[in-house]
C-alpha positions in Angstrom: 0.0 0.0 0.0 1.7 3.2 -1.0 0.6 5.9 1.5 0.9 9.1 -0.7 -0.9 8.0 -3.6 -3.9 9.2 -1.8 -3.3 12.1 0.0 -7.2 13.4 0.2 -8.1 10.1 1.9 -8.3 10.3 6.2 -5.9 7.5 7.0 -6.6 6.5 10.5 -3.2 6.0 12.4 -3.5 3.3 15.3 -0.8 4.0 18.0 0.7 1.2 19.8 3.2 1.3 22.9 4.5 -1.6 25.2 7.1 -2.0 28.4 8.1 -4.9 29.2 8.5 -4.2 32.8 5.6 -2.7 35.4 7.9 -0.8 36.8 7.6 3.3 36.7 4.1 2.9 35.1 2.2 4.3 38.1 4.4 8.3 37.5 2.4 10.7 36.2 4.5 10.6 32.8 5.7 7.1 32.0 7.9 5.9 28.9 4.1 4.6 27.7 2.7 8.2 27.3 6.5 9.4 26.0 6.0 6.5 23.1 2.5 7.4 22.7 3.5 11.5 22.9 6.5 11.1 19.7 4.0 9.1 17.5 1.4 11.5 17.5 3.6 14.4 16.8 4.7 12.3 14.0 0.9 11.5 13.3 0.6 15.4 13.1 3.8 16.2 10.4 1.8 13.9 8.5 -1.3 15.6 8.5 -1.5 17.0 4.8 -1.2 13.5 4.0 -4.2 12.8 5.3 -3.1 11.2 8.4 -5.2 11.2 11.8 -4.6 9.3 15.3 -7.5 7.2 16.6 -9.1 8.0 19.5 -8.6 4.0 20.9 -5.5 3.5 22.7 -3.3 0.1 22.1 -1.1 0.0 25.2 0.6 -2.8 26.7 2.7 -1.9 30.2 3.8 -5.2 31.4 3.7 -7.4 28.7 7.6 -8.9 27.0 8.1 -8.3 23.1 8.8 -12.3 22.4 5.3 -13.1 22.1 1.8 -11.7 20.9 0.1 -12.6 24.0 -0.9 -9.0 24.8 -4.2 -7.6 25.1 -3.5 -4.4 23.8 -1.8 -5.8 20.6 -4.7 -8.7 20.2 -7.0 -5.7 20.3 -5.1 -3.8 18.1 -5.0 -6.8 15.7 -9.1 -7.2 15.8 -9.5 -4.0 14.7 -7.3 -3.9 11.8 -9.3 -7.3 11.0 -12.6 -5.3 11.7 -11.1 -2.6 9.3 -10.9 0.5 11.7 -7.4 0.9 11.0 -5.0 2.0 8.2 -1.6 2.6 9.6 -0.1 1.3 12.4 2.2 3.5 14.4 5.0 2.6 16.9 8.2 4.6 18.3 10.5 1.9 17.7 10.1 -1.3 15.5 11.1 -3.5 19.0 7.8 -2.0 20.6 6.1 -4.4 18.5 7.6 -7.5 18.7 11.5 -8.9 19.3 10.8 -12.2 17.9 11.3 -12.2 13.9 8.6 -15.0 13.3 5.9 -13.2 15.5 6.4 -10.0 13.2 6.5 -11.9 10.1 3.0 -13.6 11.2 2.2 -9.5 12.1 3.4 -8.6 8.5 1.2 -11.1 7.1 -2.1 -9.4 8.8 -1.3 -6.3 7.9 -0.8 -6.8 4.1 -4.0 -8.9 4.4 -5.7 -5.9 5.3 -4.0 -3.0 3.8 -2.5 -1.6 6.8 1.0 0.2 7.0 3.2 -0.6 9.6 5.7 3.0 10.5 8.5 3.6 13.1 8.8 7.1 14.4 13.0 6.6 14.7 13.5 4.1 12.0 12.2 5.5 8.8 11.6 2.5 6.1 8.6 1.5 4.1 7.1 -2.6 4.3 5.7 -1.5 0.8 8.9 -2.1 -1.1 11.7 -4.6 -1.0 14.5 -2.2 0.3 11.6 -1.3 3.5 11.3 -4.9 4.0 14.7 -5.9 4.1 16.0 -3.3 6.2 12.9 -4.6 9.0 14.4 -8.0 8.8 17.8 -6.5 9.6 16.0 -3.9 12.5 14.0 -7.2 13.8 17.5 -10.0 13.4 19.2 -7.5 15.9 16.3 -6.4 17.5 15.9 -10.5 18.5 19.8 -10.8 19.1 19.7 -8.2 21.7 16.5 -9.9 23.7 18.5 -13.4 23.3 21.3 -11.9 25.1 19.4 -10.1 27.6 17.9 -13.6 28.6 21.6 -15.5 28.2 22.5 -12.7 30.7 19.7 -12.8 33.0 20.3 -17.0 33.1 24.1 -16.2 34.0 23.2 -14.1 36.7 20.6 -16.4 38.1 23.0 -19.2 38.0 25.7 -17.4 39.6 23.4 -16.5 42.3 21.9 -19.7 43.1 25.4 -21.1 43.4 26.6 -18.4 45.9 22.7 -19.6 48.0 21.4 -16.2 47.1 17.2 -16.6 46.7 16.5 -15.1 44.0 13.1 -14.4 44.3 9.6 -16.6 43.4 7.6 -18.8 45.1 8.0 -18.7 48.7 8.2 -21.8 50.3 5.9 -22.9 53.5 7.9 -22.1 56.8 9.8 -18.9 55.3 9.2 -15.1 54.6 11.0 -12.9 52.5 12.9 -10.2 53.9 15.3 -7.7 52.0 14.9 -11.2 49.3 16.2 -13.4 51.6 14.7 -16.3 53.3 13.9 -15.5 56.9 12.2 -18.3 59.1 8.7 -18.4 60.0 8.9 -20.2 62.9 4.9 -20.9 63.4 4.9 -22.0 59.8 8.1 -23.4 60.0 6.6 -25.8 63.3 4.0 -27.0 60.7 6.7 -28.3 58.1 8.5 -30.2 60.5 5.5 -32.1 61.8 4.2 -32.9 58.3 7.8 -34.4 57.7 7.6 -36.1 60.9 3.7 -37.4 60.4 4.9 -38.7 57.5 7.7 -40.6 58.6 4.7 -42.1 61.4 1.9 -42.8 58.0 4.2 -43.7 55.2 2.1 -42.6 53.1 1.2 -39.1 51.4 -2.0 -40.0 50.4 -3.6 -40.8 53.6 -1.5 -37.5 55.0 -2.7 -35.0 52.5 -6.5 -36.5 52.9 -5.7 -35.9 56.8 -4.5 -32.7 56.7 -7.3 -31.5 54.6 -9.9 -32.7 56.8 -8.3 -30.6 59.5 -8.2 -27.4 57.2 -4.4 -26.9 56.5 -4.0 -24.4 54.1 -0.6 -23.7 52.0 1.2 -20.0 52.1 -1.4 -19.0 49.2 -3.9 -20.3 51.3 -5.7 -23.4 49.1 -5.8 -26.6 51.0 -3.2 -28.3 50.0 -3.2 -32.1 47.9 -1.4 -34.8 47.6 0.9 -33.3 44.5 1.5 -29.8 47.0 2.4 -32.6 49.6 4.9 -34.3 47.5 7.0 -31.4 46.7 7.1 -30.3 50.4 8.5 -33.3 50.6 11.4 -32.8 48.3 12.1 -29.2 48.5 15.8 -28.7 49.6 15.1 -25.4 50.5 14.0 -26.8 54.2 17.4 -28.4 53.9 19.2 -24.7 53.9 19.8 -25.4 49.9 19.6 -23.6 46.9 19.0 -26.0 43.7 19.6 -24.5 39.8 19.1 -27.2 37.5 19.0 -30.5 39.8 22.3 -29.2 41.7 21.7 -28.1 45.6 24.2 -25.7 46.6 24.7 -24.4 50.3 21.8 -21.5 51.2 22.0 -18.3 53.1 19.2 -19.2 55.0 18.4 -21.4 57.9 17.0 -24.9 57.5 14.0 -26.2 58.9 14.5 -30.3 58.3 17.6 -31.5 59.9 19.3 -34.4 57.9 18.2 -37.4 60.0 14.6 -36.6 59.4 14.9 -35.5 56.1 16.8 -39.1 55.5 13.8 -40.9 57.0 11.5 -39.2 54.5 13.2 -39.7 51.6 13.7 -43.4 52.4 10.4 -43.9 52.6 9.9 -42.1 49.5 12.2 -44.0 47.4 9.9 -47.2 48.3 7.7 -48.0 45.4 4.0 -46.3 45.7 2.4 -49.4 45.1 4.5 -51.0 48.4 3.5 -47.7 50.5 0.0 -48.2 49.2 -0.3 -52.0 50.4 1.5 -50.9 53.8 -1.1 -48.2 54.3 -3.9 -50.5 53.6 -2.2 -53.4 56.2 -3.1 -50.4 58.9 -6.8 -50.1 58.3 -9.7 -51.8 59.4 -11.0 -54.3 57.0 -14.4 -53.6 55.3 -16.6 -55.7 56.5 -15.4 -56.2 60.0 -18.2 -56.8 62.2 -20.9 -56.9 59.0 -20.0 -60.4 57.3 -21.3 -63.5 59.2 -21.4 -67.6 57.5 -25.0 -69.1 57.3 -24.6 -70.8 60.8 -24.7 -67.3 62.4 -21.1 -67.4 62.9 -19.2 -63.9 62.8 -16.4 -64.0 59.7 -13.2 -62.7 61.2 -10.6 -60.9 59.4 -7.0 -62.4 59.4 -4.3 -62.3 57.4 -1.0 -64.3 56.4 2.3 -63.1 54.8 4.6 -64.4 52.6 7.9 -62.9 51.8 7.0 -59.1 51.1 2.8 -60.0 49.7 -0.3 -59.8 52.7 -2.9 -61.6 51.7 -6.0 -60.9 53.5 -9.0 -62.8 54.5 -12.2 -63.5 56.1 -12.7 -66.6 58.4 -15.8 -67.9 60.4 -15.5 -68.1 63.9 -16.3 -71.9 64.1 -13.2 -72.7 61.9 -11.2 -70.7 64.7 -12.6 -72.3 67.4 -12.7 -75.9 66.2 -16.7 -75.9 66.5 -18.8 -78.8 65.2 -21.3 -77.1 62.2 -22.8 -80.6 61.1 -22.7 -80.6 57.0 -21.4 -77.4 55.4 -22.6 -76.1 53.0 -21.1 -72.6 52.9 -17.6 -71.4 52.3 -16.1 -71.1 55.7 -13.1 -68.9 54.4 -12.8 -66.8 51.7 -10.4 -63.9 50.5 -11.0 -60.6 51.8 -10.3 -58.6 48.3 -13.0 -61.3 46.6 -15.6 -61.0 48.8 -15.1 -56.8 49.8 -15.6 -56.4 46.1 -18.5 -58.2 45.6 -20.3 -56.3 48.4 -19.1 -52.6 47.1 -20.7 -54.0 43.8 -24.1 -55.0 45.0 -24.2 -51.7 47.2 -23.4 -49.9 44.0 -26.3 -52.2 41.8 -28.6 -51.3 44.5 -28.4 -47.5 44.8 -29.1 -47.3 41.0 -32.1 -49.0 41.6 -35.1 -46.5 40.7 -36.9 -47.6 44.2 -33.8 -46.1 46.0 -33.1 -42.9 43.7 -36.5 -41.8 44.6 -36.1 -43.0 48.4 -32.8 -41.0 48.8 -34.4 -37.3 46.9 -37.4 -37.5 49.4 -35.4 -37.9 52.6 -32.8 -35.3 51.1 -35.5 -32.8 50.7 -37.3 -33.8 54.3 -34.2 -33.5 55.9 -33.9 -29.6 54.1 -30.5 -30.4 52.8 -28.2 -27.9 50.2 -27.8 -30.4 47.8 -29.8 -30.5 44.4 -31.5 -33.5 43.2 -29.1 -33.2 40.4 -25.8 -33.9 42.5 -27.8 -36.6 44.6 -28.6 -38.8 41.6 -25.5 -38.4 39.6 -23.9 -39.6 43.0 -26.0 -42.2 42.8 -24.8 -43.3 39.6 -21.6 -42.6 40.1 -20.9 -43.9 43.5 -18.1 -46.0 41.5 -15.9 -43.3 40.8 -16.7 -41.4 44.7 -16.1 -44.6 46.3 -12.4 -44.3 44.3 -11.6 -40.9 45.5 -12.1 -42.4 49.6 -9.4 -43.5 51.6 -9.8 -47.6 53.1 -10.4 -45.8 56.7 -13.5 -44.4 54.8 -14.7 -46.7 52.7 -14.8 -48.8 55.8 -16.7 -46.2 57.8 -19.7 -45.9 54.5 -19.8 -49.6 54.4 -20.4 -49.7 57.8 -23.4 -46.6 57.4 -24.6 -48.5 54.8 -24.5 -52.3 55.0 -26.6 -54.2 57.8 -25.6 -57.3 57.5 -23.8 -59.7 54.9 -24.3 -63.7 55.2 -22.1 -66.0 53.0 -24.1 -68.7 51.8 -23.9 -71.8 49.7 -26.0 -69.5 47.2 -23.5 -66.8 47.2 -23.5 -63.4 49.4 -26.9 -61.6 51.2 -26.4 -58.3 51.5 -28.4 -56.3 53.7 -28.7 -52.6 52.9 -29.5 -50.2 55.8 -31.6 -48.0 53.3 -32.4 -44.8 56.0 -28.8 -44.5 56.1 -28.3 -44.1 52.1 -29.4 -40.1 52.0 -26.9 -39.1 54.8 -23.8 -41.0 52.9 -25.1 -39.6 49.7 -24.9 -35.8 51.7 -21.6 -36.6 53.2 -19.9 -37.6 49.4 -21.4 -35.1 47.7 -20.6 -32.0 50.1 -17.1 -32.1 50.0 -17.2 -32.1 46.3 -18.7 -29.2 46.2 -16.3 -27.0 48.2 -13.5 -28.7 46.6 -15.5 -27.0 43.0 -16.0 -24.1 45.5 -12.1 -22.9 45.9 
């Protein structure tokens, strides 16, 4: 587009000016408004040309030249799609972009649209092939410069991280930040050495991060913390008095929190497999059906359990097998593996919630009972009381088997399972609820 060839038409000039830093944006006069100040005086000379500044400002303070992930440049961009604008103005080509593929993808939507792109300091044309080459030479060492900058900036870092200097970012649980470095907390600091020790007691992050939610521990940004947050508590250094860059740890200027026998302990544990931590988590809770299961002679079925080199295998056995009772003919199986059995239960309490008869059962006693949860969330927990029963720790599912299960008999026939249906509507509340605040935060 050659921009004198009409000089009667109005040729609306779009300014656009960036920072990449916040930093002096809040003074009356800031280098946005000095940008924004030379292009319109530019804008102005131009003015028997036909030129004219639009009222819409395009300003990014804040936002790095090596990507387009500005606002004020995305709006910038709709308009010129939207046609509003003819020329784009900037004070210096860098204001736009750094990165030499961004502006050649800028290029391209400006020639789509007829728009001319003009420097205030670099004076060139993108009409004609000379313009064009001299903007690939302004952008090559416009990139080269931000490239160093960053090489620098990673050098510096590095340097800094090896001397223990904290250089700034997320702010570990159990420290504040005081002229940037890492001073103490010593309340917060109390709270990190007892999740590294209750650890060390569980042996098992799963079960602590479930148990330090229920008690409403909060991290430093304060979101109740998971079992991901928990795991690189865990292996933060910092609590060591290190400073890592790039997998290395390097001696801190600040204070640790974990002294090396306890942090040892942890990481021991934590170089077990999951899987092993899992099965010696589940060896510590009560089984299932303990106190529910009974044989067809009216016999309770005990839970016991054998192990052989590193496995537990777990199981149910009746009473009269322990103590050598006379039962006549049996008919029933008199032991039978925990896992087997514990499944088939969860799988006939799950067959019999779906049922339509206990749907409707559950929505009438929700609504008696005034309860804030929509008939909505009560039948697709219903229905999806597979994938909430997933979510519970054993120590849980134990305690909802036990609210809903009255009885299960093991009989030649298979198992009887007897469902304690005025108890369904309050498990129903208590799986959806903290669902919902989890959605909530």
């Amino acid at each position: 587009m050659d921009i004198t060839a009409r000089p009667n038409r109005r040729l609306r000039c779009a300014i656009y000016t960036r920072k990449s830093t916040e930093e002096g944006l809040d003074m009356e006069f800031n280098t946005l408004d000095a940008q924004r100040e030379a292009c319109e005086a530019y804008i102005a000379s131009q003015k028997s040309e036909g030129w004219v500044a639009t009222r819409d400002r395009y300003d990014d303070g804040g936002f790095s030249g090596g990507n387009l992930e500005r606002p004020g440049l995305k709006q910038l961009l709709a308009d010129i799609d939207d046609g509003l604008v003819d020329v784009v103005v900037v004070y210096k080509i860098d204001r736009l972009s750094r990165s030499l593929m961004d502006f050649s993808k800028l290029v391209e939507v400006f020639d789509r649209n007829g728009v001319t792109f003009v420097s205030v300091t670099q004076s060139f044309n993108t009409t004609t092939s000379m313009g064009r080459l001299t903007l690939n030479i302004l952008l090559s060492f416009a990139q080269f410069e931000r490239e160093v900058i960053g090489e620098r900036i990673r050098d510096k870092v590095a340097a800094s991280r090896k001397r223990g200097i904290w250089m700034g970012g997320y702010v570990p649980l159990g420290y504040d930040v005081q002229d940037r470095k890492l001073l103490v907390n010593e309340a917060e600091a109390a709270s990190v050495r007892r999740i590294f020790e209750r650890f060390v007691e569980l042996g098992s992050a799963t079960v602590l991060a479930r148990e330090l939610r229920g008690d409403g521990f909060r991290n430093k940004q304060g979101t109740l913390i998971d079992k991901g947050y928990l795991y690189r508590l865990l292996n933060n250094r910092v609590y060591r008095g290190e400073a890592v860059h790039k997998g290395k740890a390097y001696p801190g200027e600040h204070d640790a929190i974990i002294d090396e026998a306890l942090w040892d302990q942890v990481h021991a544990i934590l170089k077990e497999s999951p899987r092993k931590r899992a099965n010696n988590s589940r060896s510590r809770t009560p089984a299932l059906l303990k106190g529910l299961i009974f044989s067809d002679t009216g016999a309770a079925m005990t839970p016991t359990s054998t192990k052989k080199g590193a496995k537990l295998y777990r199981y149910y056995v009746s009473m009269d097998v322990i103590r050598n009772r006379e039962t006549g003919e049996e008919t029933a199986p008199m032991r039978l593996a925990a896992g087997m059995v514990e499944d088939a239960v969860v799988t006939e309490v799950r067959r019999i919630l779906q049922t339509p008869e206990v749907v409707s059962q559950v929505l009438v006693a929700l609504k008696k009972e005034q309860v804030a949860v929509s008939e909505a969330d009560a039948i697709a927990a219903l229905h999806e009381f597979k994938a909430l029963w997933s979510q519970l720790f054993p120590a849980e599912q134990a305690r909802i088997i036990q609210l809903l299960v009255r009885r299960v008999t093991v009989t030649a026939a298979g198992l009887e399972v007897d469902i304690r249906r005025e108890g369904i509507a309050g498990v129903i509340r208590e799986m959806v609820t903290p669902r919902q605040m989890e959605a909530a935060e």
